[in-house]
C-alpha positions in Angstrom: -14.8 -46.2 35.8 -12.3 -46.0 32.5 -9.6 -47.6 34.3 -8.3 -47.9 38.0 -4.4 -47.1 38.7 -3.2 -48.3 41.8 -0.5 -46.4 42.8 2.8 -47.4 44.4 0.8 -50.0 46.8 4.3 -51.5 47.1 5.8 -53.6 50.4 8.2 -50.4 51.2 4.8 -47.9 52.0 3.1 -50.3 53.3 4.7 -53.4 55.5 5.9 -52.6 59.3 8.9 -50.7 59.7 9.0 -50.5 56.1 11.3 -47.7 54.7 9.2 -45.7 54.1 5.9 -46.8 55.6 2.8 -44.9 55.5 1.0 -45.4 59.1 -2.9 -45.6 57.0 -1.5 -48.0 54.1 -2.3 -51.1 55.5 -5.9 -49.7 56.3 -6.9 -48.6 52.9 -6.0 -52.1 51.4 -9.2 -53.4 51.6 -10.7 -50.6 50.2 -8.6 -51.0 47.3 -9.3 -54.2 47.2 -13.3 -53.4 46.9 -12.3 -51.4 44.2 -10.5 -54.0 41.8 -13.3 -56.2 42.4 -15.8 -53.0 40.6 -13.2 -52.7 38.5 -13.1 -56.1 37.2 -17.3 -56.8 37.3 -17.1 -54.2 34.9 -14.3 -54.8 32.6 -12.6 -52.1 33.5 -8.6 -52.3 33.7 -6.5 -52.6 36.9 -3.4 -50.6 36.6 -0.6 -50.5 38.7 2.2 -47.6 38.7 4.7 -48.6 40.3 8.5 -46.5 41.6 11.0 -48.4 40.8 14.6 -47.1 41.4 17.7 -47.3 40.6 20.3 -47.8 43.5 21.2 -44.4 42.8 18.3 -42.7 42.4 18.4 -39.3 42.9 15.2 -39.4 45.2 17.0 -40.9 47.6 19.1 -37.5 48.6 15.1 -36.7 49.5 13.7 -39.6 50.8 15.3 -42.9 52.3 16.0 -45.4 49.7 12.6 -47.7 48.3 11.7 -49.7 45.8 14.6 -50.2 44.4 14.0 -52.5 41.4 14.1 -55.8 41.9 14.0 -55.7 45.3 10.9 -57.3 47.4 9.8 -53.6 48.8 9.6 -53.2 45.0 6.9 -55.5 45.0 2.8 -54.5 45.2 1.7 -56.1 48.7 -0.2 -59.7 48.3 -3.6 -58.8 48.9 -4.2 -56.5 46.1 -1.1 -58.0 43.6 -1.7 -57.7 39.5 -2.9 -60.7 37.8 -1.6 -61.9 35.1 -2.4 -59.3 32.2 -2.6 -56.8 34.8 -0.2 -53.5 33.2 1.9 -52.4 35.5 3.8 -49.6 34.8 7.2 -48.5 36.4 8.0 -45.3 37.4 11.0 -42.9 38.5 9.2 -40.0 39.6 6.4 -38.7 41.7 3.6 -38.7 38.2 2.8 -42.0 36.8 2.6 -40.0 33.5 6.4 -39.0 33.7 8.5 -41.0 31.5 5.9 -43.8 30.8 3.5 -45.3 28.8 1.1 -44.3 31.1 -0.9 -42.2 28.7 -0.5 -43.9 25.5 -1.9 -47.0 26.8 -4.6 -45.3 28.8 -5.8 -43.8 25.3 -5.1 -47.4 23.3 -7.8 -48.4 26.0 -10.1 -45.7 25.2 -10.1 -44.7 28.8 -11.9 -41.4 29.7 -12.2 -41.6 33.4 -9.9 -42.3 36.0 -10.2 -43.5 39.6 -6.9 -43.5 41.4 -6.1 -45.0 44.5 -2.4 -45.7 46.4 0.0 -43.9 48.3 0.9 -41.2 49.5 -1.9 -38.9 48.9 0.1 -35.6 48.7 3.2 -36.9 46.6 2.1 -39.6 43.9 -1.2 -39.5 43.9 -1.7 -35.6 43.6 0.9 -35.3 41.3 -0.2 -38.1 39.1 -3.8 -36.6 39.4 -2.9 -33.2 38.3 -1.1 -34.9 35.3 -4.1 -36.9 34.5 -6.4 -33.8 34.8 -4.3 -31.8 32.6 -4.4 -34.6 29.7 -7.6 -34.3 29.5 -8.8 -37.5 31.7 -12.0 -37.1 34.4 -10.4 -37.8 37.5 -11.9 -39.7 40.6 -10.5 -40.0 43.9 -11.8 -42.4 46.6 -11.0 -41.2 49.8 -11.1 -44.2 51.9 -8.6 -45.2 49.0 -5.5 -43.1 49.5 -3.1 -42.5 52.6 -0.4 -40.0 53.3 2.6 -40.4 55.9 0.8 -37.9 58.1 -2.6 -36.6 58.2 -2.1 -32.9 57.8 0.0 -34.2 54.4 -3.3 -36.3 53.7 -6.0 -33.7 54.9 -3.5 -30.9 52.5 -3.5 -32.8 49.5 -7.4 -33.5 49.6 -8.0 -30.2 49.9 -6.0 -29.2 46.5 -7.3 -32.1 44.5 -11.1 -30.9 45.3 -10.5 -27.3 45.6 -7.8 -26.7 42.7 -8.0 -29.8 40.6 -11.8 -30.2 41.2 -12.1 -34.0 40.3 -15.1 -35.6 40.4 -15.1 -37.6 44.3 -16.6 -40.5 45.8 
């Protein structure tokens, strides 16, 4: 592992009754949480991407409104929250590679290979793992790491990232 990206782990996917809660979130937390702690034995970094809207955002004519910035559902849930040093990265849209940093600091790192984890599996996380794949990073997908807001969303996005996108899976 190059680098792990957490992804939108934030208190609106994943707290009760959240605005936008995704029913698996809350389960895959620990699995995430097993994976910062390889992460970190190794030296790799542990970074999170992050939506953080704007009241008006857009997105919100699609979905209800979350994360608005500054807000606590903005914030990554306790258990698996950045340390200090941690990057975290905002973002508007469903890549973590749109409008960002993302990849200029993944290549300041040297970072080669990817393993992403986060919510929700057929929205950010495919999106942001297509992106990754077509820059040129190796890709790697736990699935006891990712969750969707329904399983046919979750079993449909699986499918494309190992069929189409053919990362490398655990």
């Amino acid at each position: 592992m190059d680098a792990l990206l957490i992804v939108d782990m934030l208190k609106d996917f994943i707290e009760p009754g959240a605005p936008l809660e995704v029913p698996q979130a809350s389960d895959i937390v620990p699995n995430i949480k097993r994976e910062i702690a390889k992460a970190r034995a190794c030296g790799a970094p542990v970074i999170y991407i992050n939506d953080a809207h704007r009241d008006d955002d857009p997105e919100f004519c699609v979905w209800p409104r979350h994360a608005v910035r500054g807000t606590d559902g903005a914030k990554v849930v306790e258990e698996i929250a950045p340390l200090e040093g941690d990057p975290v990265i905002e973002k508007t849209s469903y890549s973590g590679f749109f409008g960002t940093d993302l990849e200029a600091r993944l290549r300041t790192l040297g970072a080669k290979k990817l393993t992403i984890t986060g919510v929700v599996t057929n929205i950010c996380i495919l999106y942001t793992a297509a992106d990754a794949l077509m820059r040129g990073f190796e890709v790697e997908i736990p699935e006891d790491c990712v969750a969707a807001l329904n399983d046919e969303d979750h079993r449909f996005a699986l499918k494309q990232i190992k069929s189409v996108l053919k990362p490398r899976q655990v």
